[in-house]
C-alpha positions as CSV (number, residue, x, y, z in Angstrom):
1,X,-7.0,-9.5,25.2
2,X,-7.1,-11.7,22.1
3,X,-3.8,-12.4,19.6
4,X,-3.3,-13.3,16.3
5,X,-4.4,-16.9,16.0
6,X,-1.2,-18.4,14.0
7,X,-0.5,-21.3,13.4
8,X,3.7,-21.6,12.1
9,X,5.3,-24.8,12.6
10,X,7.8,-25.7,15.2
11,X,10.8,-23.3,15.8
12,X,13.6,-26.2,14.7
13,X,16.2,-26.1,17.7
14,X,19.3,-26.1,15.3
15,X,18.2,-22.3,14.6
16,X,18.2,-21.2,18.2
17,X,22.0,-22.5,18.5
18,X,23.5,-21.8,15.5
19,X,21.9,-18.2,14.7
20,X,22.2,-16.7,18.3
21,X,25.8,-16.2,17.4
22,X,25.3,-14.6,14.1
23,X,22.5,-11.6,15.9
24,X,24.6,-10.6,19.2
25,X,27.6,-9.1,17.9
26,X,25.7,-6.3,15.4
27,X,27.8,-3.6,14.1
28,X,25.8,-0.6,14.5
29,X,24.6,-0.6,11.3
30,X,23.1,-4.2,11.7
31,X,21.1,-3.1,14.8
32,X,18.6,-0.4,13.3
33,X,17.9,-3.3,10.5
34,X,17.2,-5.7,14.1
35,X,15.6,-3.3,15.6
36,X,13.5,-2.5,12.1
37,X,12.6,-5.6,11.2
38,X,11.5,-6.4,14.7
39,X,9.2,-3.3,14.7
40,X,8.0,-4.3,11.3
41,X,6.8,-7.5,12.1
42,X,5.2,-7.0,15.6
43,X,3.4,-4.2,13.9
44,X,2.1,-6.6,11.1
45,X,1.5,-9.2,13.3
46,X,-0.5,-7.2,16.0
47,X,-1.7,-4.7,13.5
48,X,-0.5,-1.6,15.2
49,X,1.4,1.4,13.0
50,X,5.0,1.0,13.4
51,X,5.7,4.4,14.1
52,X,3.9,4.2,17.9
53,X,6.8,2.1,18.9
54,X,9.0,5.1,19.2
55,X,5.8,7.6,20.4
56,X,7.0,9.2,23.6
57,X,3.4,8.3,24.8
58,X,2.2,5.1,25.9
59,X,-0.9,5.2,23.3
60,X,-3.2,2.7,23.5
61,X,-3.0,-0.2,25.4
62,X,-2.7,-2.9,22.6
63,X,0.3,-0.2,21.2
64,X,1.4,-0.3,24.6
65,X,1.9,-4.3,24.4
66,X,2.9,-4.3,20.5
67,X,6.0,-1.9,21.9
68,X,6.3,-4.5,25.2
69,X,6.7,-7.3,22.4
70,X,8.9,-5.8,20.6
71,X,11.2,-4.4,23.3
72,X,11.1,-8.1,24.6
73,X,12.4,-9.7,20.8
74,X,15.0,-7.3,20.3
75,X,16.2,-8.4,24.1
76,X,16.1,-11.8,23.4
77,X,16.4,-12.5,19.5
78,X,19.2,-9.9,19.2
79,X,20.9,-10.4,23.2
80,X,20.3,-7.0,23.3
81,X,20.7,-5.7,27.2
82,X,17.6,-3.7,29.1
83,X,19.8,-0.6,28.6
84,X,20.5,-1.1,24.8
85,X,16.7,-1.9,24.4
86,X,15.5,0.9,26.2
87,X,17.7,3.7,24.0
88,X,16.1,1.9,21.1
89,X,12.7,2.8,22.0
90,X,13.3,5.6,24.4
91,X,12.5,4.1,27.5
92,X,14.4,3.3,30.7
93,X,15.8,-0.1,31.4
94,X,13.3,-0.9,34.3
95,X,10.8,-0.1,31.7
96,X,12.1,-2.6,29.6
97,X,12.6,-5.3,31.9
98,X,8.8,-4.9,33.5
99,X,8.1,-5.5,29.8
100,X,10.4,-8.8,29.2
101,X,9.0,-9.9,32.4
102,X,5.0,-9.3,31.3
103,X,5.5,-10.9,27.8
104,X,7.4,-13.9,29.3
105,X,4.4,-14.5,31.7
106,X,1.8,-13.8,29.2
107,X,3.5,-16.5,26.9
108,X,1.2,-19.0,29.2
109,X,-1.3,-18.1,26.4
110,X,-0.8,-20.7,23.6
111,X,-2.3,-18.0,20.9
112,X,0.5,-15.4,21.8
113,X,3.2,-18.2,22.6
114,X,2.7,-19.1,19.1
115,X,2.4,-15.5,17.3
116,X,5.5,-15.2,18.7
117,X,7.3,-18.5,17.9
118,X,6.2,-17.3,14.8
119,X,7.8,-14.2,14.4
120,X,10.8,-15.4,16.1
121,X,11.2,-18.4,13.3
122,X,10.7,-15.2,11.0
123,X,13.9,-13.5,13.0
124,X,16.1,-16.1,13.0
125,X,15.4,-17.0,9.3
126,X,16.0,-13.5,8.2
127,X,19.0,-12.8,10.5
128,X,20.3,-16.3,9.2
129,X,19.9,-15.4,5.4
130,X,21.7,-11.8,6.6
131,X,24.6,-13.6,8.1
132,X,25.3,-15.6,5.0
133,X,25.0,-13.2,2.5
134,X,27.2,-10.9,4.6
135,X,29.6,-13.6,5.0
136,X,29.6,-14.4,1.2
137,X,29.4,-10.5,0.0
138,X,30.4,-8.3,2.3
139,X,27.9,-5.6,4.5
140,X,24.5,-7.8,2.6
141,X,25.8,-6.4,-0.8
């Protein structure tokens, strides 16, 4: 299978650290804008309609990996558990963790390990924006 070939610049370590805390302790409202956001960009990324993420089918099999990616972001962007992913995307847990499992081996590739460095710089920049406006306004407003 081929990826995206991207090219975004290092993930700065101070964003891992400091933004972690503002994206695992979502109100409820919070975690459909993770979990659409997330969606969003795998599906622009991989070019694959966002709708399939949520398809009771598996679809295609580079669908099939676009949902694996994304089920494996919101687990580890948003500290989301297996469970919590899976009732996201109506799937079970093992389902879920087959897929953190797959991606994390599959980041070997440096074209996918960097597609996804990439949207995960997106994540954490948008989460951190999120946090601070929320902070400074109240619920983003």
């Amino acid at each position: 299978m081929t990826y995206p070939r991207l090219n975004p610049p290092p993930l700065p370590t101070s964003i891992e650290g400091s933004l972690l805390s503002n994206i695992t302790n979502a109100e409820p409202w919070q975690e459909a804008h993770q979990i659409n956001l997330i969606t969003s960009l795998v599906s622009s990324v991989f070019h694959i309609p966002r709708d399939v993420f949520f398809d009771d089918q598996r679809g295609t099999a580079p669908q099939a990996f676009a949902r694996q990616i994304a089920m494996y972001l919101l687990h580890i962007s948003c500290s989301k558990s297996f469970s919590e992913v899976g009732r996201a995307f109506g799937r079970d847990r093992t389902t879920v963790s087959y897929a953190c499992q797959l991606i994390e081996d599959k980041r070997e590739d440096d074209d996918l390990d960097r597609s996804l460095e990439l949207i995960e710089c997106c994540l954490c920049c948008f989460f951190k924006y999120s946090a601070q406006d929320l902070a400074n306004n109240g619920r983003g407003k």
